[in-house]
Backbone as a printed PyTorch tensor [residue, N CA C, xyz], in Angstrom:
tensor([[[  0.8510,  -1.1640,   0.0000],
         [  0.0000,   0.0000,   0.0000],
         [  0.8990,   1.2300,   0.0000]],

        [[  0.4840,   2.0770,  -1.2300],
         [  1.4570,   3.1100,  -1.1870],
         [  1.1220,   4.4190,  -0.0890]],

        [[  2.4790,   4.7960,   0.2660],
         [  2.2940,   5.9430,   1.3500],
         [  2.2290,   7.0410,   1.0270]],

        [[  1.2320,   8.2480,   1.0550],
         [  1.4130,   9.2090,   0.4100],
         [  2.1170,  10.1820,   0.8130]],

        [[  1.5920,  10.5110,   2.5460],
         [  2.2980,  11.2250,   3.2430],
         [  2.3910,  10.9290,   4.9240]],

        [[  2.8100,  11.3920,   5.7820],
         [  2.7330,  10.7240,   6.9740],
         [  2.9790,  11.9770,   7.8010]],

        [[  2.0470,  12.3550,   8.7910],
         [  1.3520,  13.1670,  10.0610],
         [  1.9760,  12.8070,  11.1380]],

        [[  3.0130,  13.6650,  11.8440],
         [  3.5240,  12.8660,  12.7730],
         [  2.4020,  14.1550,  13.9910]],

        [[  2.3400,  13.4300,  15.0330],
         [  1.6140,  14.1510,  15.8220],
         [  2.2820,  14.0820,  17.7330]],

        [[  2.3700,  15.1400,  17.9790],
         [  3.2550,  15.2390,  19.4380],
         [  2.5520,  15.9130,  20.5760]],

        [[  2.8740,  15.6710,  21.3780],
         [  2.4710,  15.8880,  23.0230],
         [  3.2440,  17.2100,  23.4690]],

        [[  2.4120,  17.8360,  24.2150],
         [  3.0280,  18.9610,  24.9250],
         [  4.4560,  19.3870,  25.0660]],

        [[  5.4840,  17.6900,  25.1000],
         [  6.4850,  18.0070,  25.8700],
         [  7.4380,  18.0080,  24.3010]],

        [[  6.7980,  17.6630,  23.4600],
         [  7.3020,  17.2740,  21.5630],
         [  7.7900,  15.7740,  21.4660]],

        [[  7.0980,  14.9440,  22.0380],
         [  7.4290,  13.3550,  21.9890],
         [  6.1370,  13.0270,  20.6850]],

        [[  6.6790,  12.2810,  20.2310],
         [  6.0310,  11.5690,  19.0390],
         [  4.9170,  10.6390,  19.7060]],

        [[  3.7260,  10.9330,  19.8520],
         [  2.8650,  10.4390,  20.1740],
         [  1.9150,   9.3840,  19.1370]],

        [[  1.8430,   9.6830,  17.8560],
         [  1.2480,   9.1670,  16.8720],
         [  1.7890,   9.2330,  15.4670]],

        [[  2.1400,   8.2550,  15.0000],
         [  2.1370,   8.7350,  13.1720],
         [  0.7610,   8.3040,  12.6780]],

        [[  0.4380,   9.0820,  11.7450],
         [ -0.5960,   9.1150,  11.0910],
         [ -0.5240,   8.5770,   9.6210]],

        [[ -0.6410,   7.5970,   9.0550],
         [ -0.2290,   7.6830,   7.1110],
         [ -1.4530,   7.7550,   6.6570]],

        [[ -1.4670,   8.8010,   5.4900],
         [ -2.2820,   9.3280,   4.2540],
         [ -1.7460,   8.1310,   3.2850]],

        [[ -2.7170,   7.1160,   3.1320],
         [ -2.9110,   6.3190,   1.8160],
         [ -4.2980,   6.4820,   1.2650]],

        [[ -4.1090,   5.7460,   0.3510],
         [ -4.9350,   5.8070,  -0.5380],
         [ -6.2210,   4.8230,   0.0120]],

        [[ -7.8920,   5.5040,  -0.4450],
         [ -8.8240,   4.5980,   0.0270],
         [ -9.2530,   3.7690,  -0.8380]],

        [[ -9.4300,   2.1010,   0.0980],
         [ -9.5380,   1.3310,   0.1680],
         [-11.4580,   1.1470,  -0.1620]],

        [[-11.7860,   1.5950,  -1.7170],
         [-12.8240,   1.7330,  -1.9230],
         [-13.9860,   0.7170,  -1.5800]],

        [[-13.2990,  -0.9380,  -2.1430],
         [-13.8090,  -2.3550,  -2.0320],
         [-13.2920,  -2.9830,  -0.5580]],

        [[-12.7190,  -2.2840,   0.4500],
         [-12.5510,  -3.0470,   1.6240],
         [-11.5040,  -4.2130,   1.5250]],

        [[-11.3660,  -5.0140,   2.1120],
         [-10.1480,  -6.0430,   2.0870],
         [-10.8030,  -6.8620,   1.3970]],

        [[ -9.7300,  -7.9650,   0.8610],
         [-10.4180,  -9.1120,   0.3380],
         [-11.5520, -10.2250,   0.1280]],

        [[-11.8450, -10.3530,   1.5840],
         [-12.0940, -11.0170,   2.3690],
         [-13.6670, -10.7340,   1.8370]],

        [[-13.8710,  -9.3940,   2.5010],
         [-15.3750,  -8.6170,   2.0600],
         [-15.7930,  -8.5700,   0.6380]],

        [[-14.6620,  -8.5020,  -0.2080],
         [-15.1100,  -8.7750,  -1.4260],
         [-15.1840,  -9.5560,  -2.1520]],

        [[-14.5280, -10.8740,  -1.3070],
         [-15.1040, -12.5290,  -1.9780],
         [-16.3970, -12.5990,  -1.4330]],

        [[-16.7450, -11.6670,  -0.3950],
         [-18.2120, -12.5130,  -0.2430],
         [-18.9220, -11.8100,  -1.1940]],

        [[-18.7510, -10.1210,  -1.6800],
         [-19.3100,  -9.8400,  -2.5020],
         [-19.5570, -10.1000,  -3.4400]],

        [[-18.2390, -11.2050,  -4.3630],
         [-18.7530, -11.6950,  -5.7820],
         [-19.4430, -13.3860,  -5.8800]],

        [[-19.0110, -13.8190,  -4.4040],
         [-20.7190, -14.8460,  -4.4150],
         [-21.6420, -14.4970,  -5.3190]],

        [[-22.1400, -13.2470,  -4.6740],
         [-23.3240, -13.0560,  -5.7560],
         [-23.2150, -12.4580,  -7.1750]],

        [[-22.1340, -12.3060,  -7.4440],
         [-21.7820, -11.5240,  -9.0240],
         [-22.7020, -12.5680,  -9.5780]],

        [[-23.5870, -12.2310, -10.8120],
         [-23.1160, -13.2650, -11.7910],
         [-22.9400, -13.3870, -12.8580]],

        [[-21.9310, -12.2910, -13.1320],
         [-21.5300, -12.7990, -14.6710],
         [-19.9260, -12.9800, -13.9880]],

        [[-20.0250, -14.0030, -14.9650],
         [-18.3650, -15.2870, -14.2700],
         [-17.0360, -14.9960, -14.8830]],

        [[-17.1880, -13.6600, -16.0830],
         [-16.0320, -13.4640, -16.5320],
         [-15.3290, -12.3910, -15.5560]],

        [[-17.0170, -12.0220, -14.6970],
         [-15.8960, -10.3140, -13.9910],
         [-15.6550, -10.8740, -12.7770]],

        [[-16.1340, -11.8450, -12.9010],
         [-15.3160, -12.5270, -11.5210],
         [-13.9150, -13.1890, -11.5900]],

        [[-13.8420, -13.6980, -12.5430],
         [-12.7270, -14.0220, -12.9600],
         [-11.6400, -13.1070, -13.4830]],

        [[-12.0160, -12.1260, -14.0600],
         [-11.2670, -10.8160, -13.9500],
         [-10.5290, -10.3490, -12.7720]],

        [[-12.0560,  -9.8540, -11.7640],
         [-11.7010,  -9.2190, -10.4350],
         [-10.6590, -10.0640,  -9.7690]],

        [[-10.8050, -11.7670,  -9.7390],
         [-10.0580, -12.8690,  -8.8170],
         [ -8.3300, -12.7250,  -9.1920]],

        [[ -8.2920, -12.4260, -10.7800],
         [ -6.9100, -12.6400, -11.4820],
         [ -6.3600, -11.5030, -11.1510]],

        [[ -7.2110, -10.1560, -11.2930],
         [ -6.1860,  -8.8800, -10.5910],
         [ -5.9080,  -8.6930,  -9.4870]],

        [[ -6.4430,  -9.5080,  -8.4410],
         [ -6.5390,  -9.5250,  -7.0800],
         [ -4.9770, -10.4760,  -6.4690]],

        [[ -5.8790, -11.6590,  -7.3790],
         [ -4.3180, -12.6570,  -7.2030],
         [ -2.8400, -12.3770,  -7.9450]],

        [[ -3.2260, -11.5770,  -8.6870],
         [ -1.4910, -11.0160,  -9.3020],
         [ -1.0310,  -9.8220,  -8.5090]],

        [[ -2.0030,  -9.0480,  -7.7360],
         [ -0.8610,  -8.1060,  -7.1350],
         [ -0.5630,  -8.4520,  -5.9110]],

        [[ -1.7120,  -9.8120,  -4.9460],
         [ -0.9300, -10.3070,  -4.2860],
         [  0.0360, -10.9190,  -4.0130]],

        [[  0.2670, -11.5320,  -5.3690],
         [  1.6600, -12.2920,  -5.7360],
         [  2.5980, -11.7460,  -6.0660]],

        [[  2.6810, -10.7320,  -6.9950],
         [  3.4720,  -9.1890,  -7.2640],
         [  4.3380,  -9.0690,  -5.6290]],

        [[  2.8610,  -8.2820,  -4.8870],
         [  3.1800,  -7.8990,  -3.7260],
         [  4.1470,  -8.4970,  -2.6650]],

        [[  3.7120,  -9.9190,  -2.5440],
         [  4.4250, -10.7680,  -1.6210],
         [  6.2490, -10.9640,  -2.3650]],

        [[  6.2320, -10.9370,  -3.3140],
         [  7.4510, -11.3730,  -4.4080],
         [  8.1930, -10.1420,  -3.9190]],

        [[  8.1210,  -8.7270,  -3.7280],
         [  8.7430,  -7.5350,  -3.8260],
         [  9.0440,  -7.4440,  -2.1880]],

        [[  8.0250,  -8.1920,  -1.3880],
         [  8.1500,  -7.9170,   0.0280],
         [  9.9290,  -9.1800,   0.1550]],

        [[  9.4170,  -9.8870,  -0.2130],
         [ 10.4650, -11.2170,  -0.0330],
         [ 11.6400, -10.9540,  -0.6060]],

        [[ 11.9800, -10.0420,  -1.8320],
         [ 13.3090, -10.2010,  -2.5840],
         [ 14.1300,  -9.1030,  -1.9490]],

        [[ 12.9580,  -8.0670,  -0.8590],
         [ 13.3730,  -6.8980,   0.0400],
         [ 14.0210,  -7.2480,   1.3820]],

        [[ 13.7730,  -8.7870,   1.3430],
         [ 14.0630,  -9.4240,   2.7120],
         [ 12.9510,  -9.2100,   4.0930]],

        [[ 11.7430,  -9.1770,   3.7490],
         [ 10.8990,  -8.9800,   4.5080],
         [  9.5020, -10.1580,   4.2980]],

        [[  8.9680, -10.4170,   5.5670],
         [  8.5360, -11.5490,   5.1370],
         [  6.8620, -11.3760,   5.9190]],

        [[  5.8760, -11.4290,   5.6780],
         [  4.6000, -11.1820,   5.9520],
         [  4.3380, -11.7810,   7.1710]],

        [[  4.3330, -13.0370,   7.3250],
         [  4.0140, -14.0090,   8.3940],
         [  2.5430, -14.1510,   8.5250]],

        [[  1.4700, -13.2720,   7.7110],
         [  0.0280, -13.2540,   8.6050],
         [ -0.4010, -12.4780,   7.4070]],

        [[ -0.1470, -13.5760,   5.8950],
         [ -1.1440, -13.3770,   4.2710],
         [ -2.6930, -13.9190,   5.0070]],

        [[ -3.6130, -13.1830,   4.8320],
         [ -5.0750, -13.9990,   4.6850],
         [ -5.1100, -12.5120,   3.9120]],

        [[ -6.8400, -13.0590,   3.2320],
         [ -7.8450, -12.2100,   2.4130],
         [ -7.9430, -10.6500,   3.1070]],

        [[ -8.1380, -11.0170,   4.4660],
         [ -8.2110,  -9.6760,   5.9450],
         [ -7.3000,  -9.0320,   5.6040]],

        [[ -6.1000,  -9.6260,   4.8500],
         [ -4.6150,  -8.5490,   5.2810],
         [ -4.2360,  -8.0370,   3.8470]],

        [[ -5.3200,  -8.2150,   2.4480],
         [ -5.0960,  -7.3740,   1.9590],
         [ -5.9980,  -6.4520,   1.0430]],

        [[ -6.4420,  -5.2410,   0.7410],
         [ -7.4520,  -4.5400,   0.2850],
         [ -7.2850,  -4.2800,  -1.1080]],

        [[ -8.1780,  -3.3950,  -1.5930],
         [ -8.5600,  -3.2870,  -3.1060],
         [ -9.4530,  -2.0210,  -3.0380]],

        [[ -8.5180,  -0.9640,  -3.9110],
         [ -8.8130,  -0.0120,  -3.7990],
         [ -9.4840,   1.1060,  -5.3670]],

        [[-10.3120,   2.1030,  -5.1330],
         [-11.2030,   2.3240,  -6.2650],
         [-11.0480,   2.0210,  -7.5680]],

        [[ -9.6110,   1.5940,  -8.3100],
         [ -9.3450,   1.3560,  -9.6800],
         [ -9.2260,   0.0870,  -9.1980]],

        [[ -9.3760,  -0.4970,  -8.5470],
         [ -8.9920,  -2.1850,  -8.5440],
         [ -7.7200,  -2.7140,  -8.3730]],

        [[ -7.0860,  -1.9250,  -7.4580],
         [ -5.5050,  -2.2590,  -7.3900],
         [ -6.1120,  -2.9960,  -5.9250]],

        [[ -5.1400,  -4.1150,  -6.0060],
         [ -4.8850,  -4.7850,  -4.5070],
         [ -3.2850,  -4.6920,  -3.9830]],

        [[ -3.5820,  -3.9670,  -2.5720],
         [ -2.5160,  -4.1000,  -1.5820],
         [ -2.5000,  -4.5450,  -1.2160]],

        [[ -1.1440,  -4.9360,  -0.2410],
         [ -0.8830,  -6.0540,   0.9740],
         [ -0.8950,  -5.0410,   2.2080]],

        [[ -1.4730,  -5.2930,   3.1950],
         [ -1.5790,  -4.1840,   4.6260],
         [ -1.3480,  -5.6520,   5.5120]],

        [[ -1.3040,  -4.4810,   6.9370],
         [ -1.2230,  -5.2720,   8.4030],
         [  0.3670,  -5.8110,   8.3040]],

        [[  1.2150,  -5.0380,   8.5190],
         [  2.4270,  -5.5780,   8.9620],
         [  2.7980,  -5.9600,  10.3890]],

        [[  2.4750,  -6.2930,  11.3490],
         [  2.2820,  -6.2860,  12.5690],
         [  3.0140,  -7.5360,  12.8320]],

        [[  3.0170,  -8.4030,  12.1310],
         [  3.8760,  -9.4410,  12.5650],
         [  4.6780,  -9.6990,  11.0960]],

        [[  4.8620,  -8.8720,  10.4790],
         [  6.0000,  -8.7880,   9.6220],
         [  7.2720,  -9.2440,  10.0010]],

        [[  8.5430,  -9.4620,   9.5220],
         [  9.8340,  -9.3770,  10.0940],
         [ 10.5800,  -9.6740,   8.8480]],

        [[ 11.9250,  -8.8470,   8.7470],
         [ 12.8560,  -8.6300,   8.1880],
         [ 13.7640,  -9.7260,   8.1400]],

        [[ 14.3310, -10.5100,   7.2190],
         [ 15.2060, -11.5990,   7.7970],
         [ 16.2970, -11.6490,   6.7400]],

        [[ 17.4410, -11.6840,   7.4590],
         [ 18.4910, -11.6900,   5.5220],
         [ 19.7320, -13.5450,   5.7850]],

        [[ 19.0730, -14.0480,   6.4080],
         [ 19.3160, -15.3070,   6.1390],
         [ 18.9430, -16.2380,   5.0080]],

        [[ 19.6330, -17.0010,   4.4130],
         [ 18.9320, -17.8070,   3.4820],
         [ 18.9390, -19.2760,   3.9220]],

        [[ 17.8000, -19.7860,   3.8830],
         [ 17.1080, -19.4310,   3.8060],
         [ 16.2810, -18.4360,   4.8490]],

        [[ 15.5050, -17.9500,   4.6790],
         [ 15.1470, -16.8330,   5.9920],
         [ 13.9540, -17.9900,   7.0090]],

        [[ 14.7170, -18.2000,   7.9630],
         [ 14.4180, -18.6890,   9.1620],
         [ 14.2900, -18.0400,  10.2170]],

        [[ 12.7300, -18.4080,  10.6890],
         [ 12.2680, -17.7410,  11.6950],
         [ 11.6970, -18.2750,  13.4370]],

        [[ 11.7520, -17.8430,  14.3100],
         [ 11.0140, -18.8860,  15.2690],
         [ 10.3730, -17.8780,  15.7880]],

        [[  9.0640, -18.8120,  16.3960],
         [  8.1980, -18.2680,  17.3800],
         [  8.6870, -18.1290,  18.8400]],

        [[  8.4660, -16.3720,  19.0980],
         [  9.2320, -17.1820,  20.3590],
         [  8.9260, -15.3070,  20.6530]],

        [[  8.4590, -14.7530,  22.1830],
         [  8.7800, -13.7040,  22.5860],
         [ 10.1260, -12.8420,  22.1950]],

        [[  9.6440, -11.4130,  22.0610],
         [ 10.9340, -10.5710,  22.0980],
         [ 11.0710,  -9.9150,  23.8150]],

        [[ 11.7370,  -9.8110,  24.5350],
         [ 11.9550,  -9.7290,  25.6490],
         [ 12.1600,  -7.9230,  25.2800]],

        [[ 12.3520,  -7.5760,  24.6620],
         [ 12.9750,  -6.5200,  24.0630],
         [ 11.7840,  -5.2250,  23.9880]],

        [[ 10.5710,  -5.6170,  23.6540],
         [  9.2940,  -4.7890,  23.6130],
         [  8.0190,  -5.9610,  24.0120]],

        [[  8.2460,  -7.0910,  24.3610],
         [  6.9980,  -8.2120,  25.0420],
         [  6.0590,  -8.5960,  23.6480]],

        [[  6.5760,  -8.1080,  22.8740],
         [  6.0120,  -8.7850,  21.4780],
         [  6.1030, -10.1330,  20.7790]],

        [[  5.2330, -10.9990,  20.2100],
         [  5.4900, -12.6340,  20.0590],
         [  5.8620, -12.3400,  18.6900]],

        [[  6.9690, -13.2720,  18.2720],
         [  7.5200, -12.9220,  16.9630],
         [  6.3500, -14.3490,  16.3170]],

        [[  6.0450, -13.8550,  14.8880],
         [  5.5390, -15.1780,  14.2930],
         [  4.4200, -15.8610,  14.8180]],

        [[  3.2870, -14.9870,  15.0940],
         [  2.2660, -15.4040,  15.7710],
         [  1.6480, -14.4160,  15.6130]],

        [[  0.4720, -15.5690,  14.7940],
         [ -0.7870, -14.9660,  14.2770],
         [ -1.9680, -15.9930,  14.0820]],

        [[ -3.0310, -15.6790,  12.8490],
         [ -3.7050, -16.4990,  12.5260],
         [ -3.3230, -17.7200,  12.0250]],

        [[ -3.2400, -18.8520,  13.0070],
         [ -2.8420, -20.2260,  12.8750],
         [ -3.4660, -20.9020,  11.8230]],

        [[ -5.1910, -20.5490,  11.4860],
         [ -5.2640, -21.2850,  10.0780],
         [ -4.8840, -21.4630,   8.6970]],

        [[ -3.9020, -20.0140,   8.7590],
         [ -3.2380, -19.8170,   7.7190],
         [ -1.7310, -20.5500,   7.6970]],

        [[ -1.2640, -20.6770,   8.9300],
         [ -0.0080, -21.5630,   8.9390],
         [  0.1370, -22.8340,   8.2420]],

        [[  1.2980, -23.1050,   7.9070],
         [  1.7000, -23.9990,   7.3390],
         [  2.1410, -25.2840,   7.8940]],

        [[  1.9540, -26.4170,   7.8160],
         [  2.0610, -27.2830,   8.2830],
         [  3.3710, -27.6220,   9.2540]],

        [[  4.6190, -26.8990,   8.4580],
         [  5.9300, -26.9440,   9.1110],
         [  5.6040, -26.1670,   9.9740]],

        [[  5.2640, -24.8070,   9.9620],
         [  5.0420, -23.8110,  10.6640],
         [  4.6490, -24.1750,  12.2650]],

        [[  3.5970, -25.1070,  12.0330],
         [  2.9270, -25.0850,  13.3100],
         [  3.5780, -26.0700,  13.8880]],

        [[  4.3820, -26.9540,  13.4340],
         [  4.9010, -28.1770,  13.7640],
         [  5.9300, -27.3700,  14.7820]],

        [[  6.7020, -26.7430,  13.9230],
         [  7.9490, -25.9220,  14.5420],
         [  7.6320, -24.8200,  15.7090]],

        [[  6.7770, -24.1860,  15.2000],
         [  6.1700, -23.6170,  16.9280],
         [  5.4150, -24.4000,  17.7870]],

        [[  5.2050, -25.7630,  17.8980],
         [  4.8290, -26.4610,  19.1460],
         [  5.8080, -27.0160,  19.2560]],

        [[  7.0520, -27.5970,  18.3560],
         [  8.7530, -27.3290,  19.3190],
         [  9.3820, -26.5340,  19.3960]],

        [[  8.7410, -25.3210,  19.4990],
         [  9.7550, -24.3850,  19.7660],
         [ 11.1800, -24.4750,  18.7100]],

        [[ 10.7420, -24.5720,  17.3170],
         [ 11.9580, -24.7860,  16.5220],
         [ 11.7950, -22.9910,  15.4240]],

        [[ 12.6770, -23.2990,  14.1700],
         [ 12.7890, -21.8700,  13.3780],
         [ 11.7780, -23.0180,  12.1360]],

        [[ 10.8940, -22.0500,  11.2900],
         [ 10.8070, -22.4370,  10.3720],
         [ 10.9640, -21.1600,   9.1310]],

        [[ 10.9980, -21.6620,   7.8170],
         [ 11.4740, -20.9780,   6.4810],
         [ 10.2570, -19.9840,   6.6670]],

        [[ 10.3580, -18.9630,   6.9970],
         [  9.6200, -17.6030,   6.4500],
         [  8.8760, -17.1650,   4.9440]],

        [[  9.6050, -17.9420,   4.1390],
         [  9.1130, -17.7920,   2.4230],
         [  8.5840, -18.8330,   2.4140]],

        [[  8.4520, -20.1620,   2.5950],
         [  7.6160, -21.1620,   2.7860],
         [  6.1980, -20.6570,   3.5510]],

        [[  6.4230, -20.3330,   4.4190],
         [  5.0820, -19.6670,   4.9350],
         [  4.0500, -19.0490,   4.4040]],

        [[  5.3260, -17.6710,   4.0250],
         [  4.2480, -16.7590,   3.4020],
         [  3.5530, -17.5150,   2.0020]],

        [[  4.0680, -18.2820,   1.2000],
         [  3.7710, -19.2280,   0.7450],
         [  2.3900, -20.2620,   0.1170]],

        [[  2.5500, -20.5890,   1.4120],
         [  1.3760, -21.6400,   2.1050],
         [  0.4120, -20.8050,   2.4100]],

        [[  0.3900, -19.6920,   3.1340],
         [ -0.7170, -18.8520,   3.9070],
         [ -1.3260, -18.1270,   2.2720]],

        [[ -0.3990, -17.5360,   1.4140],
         [ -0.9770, -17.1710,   0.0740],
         [ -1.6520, -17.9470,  -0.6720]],

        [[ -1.1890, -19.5640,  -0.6200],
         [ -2.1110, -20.7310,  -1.8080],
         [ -3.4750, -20.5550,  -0.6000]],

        [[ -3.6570, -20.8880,   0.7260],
         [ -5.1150, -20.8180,   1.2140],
         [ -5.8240, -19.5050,   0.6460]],

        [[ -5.0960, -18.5560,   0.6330],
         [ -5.8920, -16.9390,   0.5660],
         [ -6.1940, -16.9380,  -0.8210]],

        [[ -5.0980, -17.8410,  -2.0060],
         [ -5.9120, -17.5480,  -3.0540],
         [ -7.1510, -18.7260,  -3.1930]],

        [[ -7.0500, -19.9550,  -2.6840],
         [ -7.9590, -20.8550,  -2.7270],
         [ -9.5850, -20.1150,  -2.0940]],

        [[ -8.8020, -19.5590,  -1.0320],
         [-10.7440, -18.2410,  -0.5980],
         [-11.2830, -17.2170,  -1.5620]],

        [[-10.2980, -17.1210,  -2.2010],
         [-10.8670, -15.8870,  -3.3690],
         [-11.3840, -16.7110,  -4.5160]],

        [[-10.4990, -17.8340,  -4.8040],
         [-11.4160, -18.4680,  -5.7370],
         [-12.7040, -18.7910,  -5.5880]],

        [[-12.5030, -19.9340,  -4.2900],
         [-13.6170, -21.0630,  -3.9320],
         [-14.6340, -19.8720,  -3.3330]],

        [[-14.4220, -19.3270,  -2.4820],
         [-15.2140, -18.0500,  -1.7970],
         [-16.1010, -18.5950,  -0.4720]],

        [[-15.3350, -19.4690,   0.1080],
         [-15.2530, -19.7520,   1.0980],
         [-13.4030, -19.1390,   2.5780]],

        [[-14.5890, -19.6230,   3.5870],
         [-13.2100, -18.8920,   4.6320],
         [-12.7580, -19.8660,   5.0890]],

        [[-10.9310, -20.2410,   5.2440],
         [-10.5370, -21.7650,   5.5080],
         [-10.4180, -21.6390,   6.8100]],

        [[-10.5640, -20.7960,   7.6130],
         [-10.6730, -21.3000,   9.0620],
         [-12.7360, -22.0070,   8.9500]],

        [[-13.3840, -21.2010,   8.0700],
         [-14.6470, -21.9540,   8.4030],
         [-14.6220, -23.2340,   8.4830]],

        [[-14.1070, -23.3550,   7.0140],
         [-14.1720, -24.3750,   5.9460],
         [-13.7690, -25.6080,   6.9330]],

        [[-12.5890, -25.6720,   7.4350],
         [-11.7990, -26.2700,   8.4560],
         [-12.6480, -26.7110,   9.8750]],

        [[-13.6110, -25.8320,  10.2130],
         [-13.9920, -25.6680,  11.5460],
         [-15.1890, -27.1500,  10.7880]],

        [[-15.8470, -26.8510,   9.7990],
         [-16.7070, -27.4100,   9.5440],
         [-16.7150, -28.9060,   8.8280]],

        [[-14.8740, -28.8760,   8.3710],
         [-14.3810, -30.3890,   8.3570],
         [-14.3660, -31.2900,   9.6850]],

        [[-14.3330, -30.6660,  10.4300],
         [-13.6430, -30.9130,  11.7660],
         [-15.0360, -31.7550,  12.7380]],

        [[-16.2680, -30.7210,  12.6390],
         [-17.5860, -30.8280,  13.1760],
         [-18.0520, -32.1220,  12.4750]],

        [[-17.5630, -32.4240,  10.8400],
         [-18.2050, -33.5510,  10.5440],
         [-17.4130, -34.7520,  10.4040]],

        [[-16.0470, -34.3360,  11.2530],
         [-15.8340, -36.2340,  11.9180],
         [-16.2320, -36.4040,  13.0800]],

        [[-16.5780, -35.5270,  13.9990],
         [-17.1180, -35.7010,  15.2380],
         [-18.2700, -36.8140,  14.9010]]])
């Protein structure tokens, strides 16, 4: 998501209390909201349109984040929007992280440093290694991740279903 400009805003004493960023609006909302919206499309070519521009700048996106050495950790539909010409961004860096190892290996694990959990987020999007490696407390590949969490997010934009549902409701019918 491009930045246009950024508002820094200060306290009495001139401490940086807030940044503010001026981007661009997010006309269609995140992804997420607008797979449920083309449920009901029905003509199947503009869906297929809308799905292919959606899924190339998330792939664009993630490709430019990764060759920058930065790695998402927390791709779902939620984390990225689509804005009045139909451009899709990637937002929510919050559990982002920078890594210049190769491969870029990461672990879950507190920063003692600000009490922040590195690599911890929405678990239905994790990857099989992923979760394996954070219930031993091990590192797993960061580009593998982001990865894995992108094939579910594009499988929701296609199918237009949500894979934590989808999942919840595999789950209910082996019970």
């Amino acid at each position: 998501m491009p930045i246009f400009d950024v508002i820094e805003e200060k306290n009495d004493s001139g401490k940086t209390i807030r940044l503010n960023y001026i981007m661009p609006v997010a006309a269609f909302g995140n992804v997420s909201s607008l797979r449920e919206k083309l449920k009901f499309e029905r003509d199947d070519q503009l869906k297929r349109l809308v799905t292919t521009i959606v899924a190339q700048d998330l792939l664009i996106g993630l490709w430019q984040m990764h060759k920058l050495g930065y790695y998402h950790l927390d791709v779902k539909c939620e984390n990225m929007v689509v804005t009045g010409d139909g451009r899709g961004y990637v937002i929510d860096f919050g559990c982002s992280e920078t890594i210049d190892t190769s491969p870029p290996m990461i672990k879950f694990e507190k920063d003692e440093s600000n009490g922040r959990w590195i690599a911890n987020r929405d678990s239905y999007y994790f990857s099989p290694e992923r979760k394996i490696a954070n219930d031993r407390k091990k590192h797993f590949d960061a580009c593998l991740s982001d990865s894995y969490s992108t094939g579910l997010s594009l499988w929701e934009l296609v199918i237009g279903e949500n894979v934590g549902e989808y999942l919840d409701k595999i789950d209910s019918e082996d019970d």
